[in-house]
SEFIKOL-947612 format. One record per residue (C-alpha): residue number from 1; x, y, z. Coordinates in nm, 2 decimals. Layout:
N
  mikol    east   north      up
    NUM       X       Y       Z
...
***
This chain:
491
  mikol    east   north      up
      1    8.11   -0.66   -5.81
      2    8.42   -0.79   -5.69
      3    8.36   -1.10   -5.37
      4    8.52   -0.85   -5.12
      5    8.26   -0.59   -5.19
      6    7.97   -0.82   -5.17
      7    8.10   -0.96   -4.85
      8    8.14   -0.59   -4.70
      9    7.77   -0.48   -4.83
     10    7.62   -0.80   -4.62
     11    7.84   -0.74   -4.31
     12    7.67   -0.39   -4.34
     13    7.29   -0.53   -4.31
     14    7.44   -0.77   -4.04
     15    7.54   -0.47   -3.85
     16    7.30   -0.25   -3.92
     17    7.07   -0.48   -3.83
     18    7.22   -0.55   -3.50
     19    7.25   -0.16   -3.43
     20    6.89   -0.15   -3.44
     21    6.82   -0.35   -3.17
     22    7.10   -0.29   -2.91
     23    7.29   -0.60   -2.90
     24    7.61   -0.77   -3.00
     25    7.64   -1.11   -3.09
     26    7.94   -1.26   -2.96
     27    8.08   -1.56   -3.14
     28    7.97   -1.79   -2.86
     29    7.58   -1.69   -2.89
     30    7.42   -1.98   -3.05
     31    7.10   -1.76   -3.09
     32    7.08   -1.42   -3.21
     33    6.93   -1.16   -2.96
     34    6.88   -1.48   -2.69
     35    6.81   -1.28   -2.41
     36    6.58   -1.03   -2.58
     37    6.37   -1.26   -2.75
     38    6.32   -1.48   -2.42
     39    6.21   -1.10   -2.28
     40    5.97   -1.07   -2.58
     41    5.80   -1.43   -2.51
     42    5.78   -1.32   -2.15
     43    5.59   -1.03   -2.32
     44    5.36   -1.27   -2.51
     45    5.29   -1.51   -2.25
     46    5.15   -1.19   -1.99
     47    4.92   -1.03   -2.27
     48    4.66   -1.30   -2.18
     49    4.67   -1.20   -1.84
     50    4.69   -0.84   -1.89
     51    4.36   -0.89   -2.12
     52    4.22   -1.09   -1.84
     53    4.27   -0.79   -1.65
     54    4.13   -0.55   -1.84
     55    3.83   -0.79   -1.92
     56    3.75   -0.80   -1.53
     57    3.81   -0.43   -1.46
     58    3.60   -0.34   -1.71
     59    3.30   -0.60   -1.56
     60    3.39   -0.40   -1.23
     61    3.31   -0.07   -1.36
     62    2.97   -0.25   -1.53
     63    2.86   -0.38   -1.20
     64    2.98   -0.05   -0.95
     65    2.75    0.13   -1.22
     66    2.49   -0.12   -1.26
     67    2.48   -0.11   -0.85
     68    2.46    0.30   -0.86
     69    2.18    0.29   -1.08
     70    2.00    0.01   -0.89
     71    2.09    0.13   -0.52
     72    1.78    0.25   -0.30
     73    1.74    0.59   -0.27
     74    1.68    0.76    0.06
     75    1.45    1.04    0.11
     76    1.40    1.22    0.39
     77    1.05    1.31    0.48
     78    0.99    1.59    0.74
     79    0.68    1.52    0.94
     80    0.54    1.61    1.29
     81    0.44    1.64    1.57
     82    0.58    1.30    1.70
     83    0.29    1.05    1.82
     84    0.03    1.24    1.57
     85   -0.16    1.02    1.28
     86    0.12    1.17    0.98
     87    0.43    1.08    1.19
     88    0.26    0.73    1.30
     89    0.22    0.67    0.90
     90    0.52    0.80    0.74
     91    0.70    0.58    1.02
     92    0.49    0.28    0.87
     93    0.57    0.36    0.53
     94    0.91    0.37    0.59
     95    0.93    0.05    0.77
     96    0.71   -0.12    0.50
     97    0.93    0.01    0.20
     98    1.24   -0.07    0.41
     99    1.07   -0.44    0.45
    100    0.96   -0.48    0.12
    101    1.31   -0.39   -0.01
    102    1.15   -0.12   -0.23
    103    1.39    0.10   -0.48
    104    1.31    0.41   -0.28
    105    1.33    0.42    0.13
    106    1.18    0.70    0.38
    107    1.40    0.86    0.67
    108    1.16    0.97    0.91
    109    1.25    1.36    1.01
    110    1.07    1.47    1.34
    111    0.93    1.84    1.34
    112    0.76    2.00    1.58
    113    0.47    2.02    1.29
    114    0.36    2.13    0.96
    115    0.55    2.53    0.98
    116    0.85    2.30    1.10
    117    0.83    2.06    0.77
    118    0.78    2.35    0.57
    119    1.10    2.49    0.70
    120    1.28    2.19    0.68
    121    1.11    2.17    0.31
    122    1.22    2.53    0.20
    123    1.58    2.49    0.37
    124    1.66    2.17    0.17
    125    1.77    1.99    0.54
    126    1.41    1.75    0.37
    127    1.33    1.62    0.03
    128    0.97    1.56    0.13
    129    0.74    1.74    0.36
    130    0.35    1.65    0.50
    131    0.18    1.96    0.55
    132   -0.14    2.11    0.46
    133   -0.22    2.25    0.13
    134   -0.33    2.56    0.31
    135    0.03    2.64    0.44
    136    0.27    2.86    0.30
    137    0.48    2.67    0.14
    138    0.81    2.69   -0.04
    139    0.84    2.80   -0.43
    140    0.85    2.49   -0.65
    141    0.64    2.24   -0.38
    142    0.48    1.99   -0.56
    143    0.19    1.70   -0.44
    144    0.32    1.32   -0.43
    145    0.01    1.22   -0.30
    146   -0.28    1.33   -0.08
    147   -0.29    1.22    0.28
    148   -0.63    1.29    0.45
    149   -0.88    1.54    0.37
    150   -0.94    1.75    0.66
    151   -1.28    1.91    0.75
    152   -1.38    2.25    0.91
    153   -1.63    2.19    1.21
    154   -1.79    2.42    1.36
    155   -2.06    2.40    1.67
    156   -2.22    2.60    1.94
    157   -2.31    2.49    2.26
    158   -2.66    2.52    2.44
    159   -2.56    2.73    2.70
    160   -2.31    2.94    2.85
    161   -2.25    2.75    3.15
    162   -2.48    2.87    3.40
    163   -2.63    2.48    3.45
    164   -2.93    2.59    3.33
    165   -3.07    2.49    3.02
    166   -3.10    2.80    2.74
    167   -3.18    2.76    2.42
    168   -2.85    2.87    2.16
    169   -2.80    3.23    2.05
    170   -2.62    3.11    1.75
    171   -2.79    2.86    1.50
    172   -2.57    3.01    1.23
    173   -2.25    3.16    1.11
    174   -2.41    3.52    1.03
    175   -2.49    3.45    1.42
    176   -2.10    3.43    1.53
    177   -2.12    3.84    1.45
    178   -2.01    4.01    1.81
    179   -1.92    3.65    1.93
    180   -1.59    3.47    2.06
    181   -1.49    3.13    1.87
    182   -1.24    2.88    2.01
    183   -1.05    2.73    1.76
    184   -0.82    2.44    1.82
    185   -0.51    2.43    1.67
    186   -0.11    2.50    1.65
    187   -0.08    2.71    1.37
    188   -0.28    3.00    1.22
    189   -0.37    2.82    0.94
    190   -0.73    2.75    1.11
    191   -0.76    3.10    1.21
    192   -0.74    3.22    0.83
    193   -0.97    2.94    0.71
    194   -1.21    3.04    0.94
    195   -1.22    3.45    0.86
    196   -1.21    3.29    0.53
    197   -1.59    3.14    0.61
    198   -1.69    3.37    0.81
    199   -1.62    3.68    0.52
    200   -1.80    3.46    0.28
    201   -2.09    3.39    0.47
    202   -2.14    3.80    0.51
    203   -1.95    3.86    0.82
    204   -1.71    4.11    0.94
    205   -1.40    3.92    1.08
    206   -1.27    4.15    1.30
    207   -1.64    4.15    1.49
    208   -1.56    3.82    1.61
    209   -1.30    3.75    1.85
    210   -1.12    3.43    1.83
    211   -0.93    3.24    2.07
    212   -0.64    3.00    1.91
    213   -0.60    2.66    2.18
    214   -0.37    2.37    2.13
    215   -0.50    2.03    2.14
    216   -0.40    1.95    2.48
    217   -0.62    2.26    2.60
    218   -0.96    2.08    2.47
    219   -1.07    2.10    2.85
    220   -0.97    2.43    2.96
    221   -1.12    2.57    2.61
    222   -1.48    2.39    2.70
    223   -1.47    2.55    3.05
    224   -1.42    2.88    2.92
    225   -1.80    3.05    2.97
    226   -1.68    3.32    2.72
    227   -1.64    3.14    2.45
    228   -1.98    3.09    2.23
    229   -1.86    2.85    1.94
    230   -1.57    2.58    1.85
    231   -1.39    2.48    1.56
    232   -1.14    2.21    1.47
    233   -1.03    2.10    1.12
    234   -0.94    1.73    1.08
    235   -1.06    1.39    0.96
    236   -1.41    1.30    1.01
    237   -1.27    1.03    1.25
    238   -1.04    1.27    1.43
    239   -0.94    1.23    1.81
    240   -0.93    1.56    1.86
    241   -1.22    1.71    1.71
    242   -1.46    1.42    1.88
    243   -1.26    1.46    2.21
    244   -1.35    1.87    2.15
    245   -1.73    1.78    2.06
    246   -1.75    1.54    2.40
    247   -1.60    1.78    2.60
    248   -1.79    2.07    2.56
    249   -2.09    1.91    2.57
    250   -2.07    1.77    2.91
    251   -1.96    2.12    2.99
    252   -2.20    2.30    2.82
    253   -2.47    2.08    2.66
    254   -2.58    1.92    2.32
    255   -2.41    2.13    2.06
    256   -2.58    2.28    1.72
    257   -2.36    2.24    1.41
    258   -2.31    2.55    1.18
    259   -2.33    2.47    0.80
    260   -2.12    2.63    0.59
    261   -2.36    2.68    0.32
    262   -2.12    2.92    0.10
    263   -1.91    2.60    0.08
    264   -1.91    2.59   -0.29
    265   -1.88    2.96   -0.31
    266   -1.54    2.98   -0.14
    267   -1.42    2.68   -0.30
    268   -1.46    2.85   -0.70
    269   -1.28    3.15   -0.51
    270   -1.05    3.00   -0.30
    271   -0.89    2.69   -0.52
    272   -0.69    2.56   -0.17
    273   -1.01    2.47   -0.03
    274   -1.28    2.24   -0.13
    275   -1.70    2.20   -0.05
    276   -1.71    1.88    0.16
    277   -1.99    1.75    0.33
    278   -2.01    1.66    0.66
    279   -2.22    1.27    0.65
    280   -2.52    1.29    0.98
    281   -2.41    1.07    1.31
    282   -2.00    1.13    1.16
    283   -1.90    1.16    1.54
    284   -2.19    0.99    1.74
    285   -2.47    0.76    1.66
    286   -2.64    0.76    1.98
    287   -2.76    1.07    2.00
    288   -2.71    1.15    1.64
    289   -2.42    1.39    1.58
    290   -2.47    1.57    1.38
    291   -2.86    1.45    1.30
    292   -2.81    1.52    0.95
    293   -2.55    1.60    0.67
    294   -2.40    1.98    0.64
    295   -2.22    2.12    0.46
    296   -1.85    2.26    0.53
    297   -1.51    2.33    0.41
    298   -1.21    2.06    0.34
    299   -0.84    2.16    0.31
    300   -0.61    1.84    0.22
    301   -0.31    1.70    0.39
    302   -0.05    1.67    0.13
    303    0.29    1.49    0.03
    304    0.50    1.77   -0.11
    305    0.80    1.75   -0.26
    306    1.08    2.06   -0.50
    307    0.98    2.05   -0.84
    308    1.33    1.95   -0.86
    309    1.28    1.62   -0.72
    310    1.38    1.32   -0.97
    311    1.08    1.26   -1.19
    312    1.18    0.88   -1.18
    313    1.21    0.89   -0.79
    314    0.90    1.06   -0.76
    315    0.73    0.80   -0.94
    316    0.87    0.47   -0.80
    317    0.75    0.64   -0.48
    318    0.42    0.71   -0.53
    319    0.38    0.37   -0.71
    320    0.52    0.19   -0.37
    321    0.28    0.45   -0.16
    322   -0.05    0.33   -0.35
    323    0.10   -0.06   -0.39
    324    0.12   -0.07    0.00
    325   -0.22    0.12    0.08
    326   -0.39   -0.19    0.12
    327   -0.22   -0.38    0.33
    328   -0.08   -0.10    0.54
    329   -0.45    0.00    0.63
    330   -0.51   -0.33    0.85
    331   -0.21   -0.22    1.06
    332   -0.26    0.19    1.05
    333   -0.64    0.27    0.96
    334   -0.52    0.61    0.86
    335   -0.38    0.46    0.51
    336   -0.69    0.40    0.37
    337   -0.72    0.74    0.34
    338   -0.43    0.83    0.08
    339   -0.58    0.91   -0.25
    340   -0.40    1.04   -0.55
    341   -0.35    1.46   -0.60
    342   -0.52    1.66   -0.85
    343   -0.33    1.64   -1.20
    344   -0.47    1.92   -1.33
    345   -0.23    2.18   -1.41
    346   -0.39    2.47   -1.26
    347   -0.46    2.29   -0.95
    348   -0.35    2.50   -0.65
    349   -0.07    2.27   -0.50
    350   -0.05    2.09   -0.87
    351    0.09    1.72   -0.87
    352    0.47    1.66   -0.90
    353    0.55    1.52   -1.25
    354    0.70    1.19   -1.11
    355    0.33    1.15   -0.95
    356    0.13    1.30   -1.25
    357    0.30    1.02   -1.46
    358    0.24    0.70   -1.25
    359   -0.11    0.82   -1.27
    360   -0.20    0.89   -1.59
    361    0.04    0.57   -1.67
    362    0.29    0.76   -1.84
    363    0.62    0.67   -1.68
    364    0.95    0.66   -1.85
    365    1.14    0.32   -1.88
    366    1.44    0.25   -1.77
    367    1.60    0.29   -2.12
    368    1.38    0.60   -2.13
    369    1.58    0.72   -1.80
    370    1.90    0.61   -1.89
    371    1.94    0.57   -2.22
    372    2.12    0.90   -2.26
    373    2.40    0.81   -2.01
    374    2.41    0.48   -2.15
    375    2.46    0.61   -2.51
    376    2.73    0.87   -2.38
    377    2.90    0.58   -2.21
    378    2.93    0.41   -2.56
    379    3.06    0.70   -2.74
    380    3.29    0.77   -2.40
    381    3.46    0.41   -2.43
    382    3.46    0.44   -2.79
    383    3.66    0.78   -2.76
    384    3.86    0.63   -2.54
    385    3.94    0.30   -2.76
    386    4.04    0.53   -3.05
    387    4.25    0.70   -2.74
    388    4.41    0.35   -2.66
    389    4.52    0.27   -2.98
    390    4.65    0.62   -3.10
    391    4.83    0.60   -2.73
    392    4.94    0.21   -2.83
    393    5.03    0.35   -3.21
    394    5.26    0.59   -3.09
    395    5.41    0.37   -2.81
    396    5.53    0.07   -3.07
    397    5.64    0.33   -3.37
    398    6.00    0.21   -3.32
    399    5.86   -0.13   -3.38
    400    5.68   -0.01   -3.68
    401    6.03    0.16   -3.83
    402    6.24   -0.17   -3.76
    403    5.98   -0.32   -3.93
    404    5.97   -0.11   -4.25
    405    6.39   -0.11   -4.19
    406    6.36   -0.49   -4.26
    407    6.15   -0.45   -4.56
    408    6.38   -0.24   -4.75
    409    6.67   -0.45   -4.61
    410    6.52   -0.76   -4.78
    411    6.41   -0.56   -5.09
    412    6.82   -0.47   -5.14
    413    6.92   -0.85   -5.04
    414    6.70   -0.96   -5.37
    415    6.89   -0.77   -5.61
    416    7.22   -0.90   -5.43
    417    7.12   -1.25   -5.40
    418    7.20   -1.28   -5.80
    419    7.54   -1.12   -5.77
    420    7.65   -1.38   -5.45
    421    7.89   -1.64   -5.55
    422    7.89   -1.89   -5.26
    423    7.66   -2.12   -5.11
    424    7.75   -2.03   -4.73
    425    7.72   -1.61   -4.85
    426    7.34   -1.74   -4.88
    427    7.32   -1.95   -4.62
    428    7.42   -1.62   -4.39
    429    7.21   -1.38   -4.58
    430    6.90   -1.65   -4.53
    431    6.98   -1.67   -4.11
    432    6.98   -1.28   -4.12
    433    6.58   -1.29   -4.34
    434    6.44   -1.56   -4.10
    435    6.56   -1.34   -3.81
    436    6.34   -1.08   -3.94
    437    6.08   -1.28   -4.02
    438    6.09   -1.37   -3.64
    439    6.12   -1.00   -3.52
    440    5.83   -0.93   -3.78
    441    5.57   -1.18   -3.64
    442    5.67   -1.08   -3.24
    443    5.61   -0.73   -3.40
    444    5.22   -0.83   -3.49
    445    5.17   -1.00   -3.20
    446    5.25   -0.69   -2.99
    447    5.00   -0.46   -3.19
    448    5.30   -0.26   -3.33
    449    5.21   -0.34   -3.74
    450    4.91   -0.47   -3.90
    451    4.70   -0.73   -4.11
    452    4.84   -0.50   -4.39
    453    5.19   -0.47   -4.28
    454    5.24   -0.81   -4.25
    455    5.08   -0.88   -4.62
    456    5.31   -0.66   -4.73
    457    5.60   -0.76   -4.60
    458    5.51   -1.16   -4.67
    459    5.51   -1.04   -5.07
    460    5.87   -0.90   -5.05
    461    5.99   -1.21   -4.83
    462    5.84   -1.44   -5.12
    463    6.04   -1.28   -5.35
    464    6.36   -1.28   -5.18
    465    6.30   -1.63   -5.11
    466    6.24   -1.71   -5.48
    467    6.59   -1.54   -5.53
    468    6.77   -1.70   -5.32
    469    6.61   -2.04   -5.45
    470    6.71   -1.94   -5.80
    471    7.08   -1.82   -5.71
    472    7.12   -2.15   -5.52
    473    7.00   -2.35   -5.82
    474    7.24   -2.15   -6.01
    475    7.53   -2.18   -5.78
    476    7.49   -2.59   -5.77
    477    7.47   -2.58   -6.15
    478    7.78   -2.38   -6.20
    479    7.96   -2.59   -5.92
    480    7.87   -2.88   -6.12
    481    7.98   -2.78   -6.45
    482    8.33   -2.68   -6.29
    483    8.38   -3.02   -6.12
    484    8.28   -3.24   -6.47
    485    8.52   -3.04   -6.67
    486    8.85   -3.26   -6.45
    487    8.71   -3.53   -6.57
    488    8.65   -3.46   -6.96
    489    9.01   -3.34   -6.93
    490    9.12   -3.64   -6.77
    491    8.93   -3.86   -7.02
***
């Protein structure tokens, strides 16, 4: 190959080279590709940041979910009428869970009473409810816990009014047949419980006439001469049932308590009701009322929540509910009286899952809880990491092809390094590898090629560098041969 031809072959990888990347280099450039190689530095010297960055906004997302996950949650608990003993305690319960900084808070929802909660339940506008187990309630309601037991009493007073005293016509419920009872209440629900008894104990419901009064009629109901028996359904230490019991009898005399001696009967047929028993002096000691124990009929007072209702929610709440028990009871007695529903699962209101499992101690971890989402957040960033890098791979593949470009570049230079015939041919050809070189490494510092791409391409840079080495060594050889023949001549 003739020195014009080798000179036109490397003026071709010069310009080829230079095609690739844009630029011109003008005779006054000291530095090849200046201004784009100060960009590419720029470049470098903003990755820290930029993985900095990505570092913190990742640590943001961990925290925003950490603090979702850990956030209280607010339930809304319908309850009513305002001032009774249930709106009194949920109100404590809240303020006490609020206090105490628990995971799970109460709003306190105001009805009008337990057919209001149950509304409120059933129209989703509550996620709990306090009503009794007697009510009808929504499909799906499940016990968090068990308020109160209530208890049916029933009495007759010693005489119709008159002033004079008469012994009682009714000593028992199989005497309430062709009688009037006054029941206090605000719903029906103590109307049924009591044709309930009164069908049970052997008579006919519609023979006795009953007269439904609201709690704030106690004194009008005990002046009513036609009215031969009361009942209320409560607490054993209910205000209103020992308000009713004091009224009538200074209106009418010392009442007779009516057993409920089917008790046990009803409750095998009747699975919302239970046999209670009624302990002697429960409302008065002095006289003794009643002057010994009877039996009767208990309905319970309930925490209900959906079925649907987190399990884990369900049973941080209860857990808080029986953790502040004791302490709540010094401020409102009426918390000592929360016990924990009926597990069974054929119970008639059966116990919410999230409550069956704090009390049989079989509540689910946090990694039980989470560890799904936290294992589907691993696979999401890893799907999103291979994302990233197929995104990043197809981003720098013009990097990648200037990079392969260079490698068959060099691999041609090697087998035209032997057929150069000047040191400065070399010395141009060697400025125009360690360029690439330089454009090589930026390229692995950007991502563009890899451990492998860079191993491959040091091999073939070796081996021009050996050639170039050897033509060099072979170039001063020949140059000194040709400058000691002068001399033998002129010897």
């Amino acid at each position: 190959m003739t020195a014009a031809g080798k000179r036109a072959i490397l003026a071709g990888i010069r310009l080829d080279h230079r095609q690739q990347h844009g630029r011109i280099m003008s005779s006054s450039d000291g530095l090849t590709g200046a201004g784009d190689l100060s960009l590419r530095r720029r470049k470098n010297r903003s990755s820290p940041l930029l993985l900095l960055a990505t570092g913190l906004l990742l640590f943001a997302a961990a925290v925003g979910i950490a603090l979702m996950i850990m956030r209280p949650t607010t339930l809304r608990i319908a309850v009513g009428p305002s001032g009774s003993d249930d709106h009194d305690l949920a109100q404590a319960l809240a303020e006490t869970f609020a206090r105490d900084g628990d995971p799970v808070r109460l709003s306190v929802m105001t009805t009008a009473g337990p057919i209001d909660s149950i509304a409120a339940l059933r129209a989703r506008k509550a996620d709990l409810a306090v009503v009794r187990s007697d009510e009808e309630m929504p499909d799906g309601a499940e016990s968090v816990a068990i308020l109160r037991k209530n208890v049916a009493v029933l009495w007759a007073p010693a005489r119709k009014g008159s002033g004079k005293p008469a012994k009682p016509k009714i000593k028992a419920i199989g005497d309430l047949a062709g009688h009037r009872v006054g029941v206090v209440g605000r719903t029906q629900v103590n109307i049924t419980l009591l044709r309930v008894i009164l069908k049970e104990s052997g008579v006919d419901p519609d023979k006795v006439a009953i007269a439904l009064f609201n709690p704030n009629q106690i004194a009008e109901m005990a002046r009513d001469t036609t009215i031969d028996a009361f009942m209320t359904v409560g607490p054993l230490d209910s205000k209103v049932t020992s308000e009713a019991i004091a009224a009538t009898t200074r209106a009418r005399g010392e009442p007779t308590f009516l057993p409920v001696d089917v008790s046990e009967a009803i409750a095998s047929r009747h699975p919302l009701y239970q046999s209670e028993e009624i302990p002697g002096s429960a409302f008065s000691s002095l006289p003794a009322r009643p002057d010994d124990k009877i039996e009767t009929l208990g309905v319970n007072h309930l925490i209900v929540a959906p079925k649907s209702l987190s399990e884990g929610t369900v049973a941080a709440l209860t857990r808080q509910l029986f953790a502040a028990r004791p302490s709540l009871a010094k401020e409102v007695p009426s918390a000592a009286k929360i016990e924990k529903p009926d597990t069974d699962k054929d119970a008639a209101v059966p116990a919410h899952r999230g409550a069956a499992a704090y009390i049989d101690g079989n509540e689910r971890s946090f990694m039980d809880n989470y560890s799904d989402y936290i294992w589907g957040a691993v696979l999401l960033f890893s799907v999103l990491g291979s994302g990233v890098a197929g995104v990043r791979h197809y981003v720098k593949r013009d990097e990648r092809k200037l990079n392969i470009l260079h490698r068959e570049k060099l691999l041609a230079a090697i087998g035209l390094v032997r057929q150069i015939d000047s040191i400065e041919e070399l010395d141009a050809l060697q400025c125009e590898a360690d360029q690439f070189v330089r454009e090589t490494l930026e390229c692995y510092d950007d991502g563009a090629i890899e451990q492998g791409d860079l191993a491959a391409y040091s091999l073939v840079l070796d081996q021009f560098h050996h050639a170039v080495v050897d033509r060099r060594a072979a170039l001063g050889a020949t140059a000194a041969n040709a400058n000691s023949m002068p001399r033998m001549r002129a010897s």
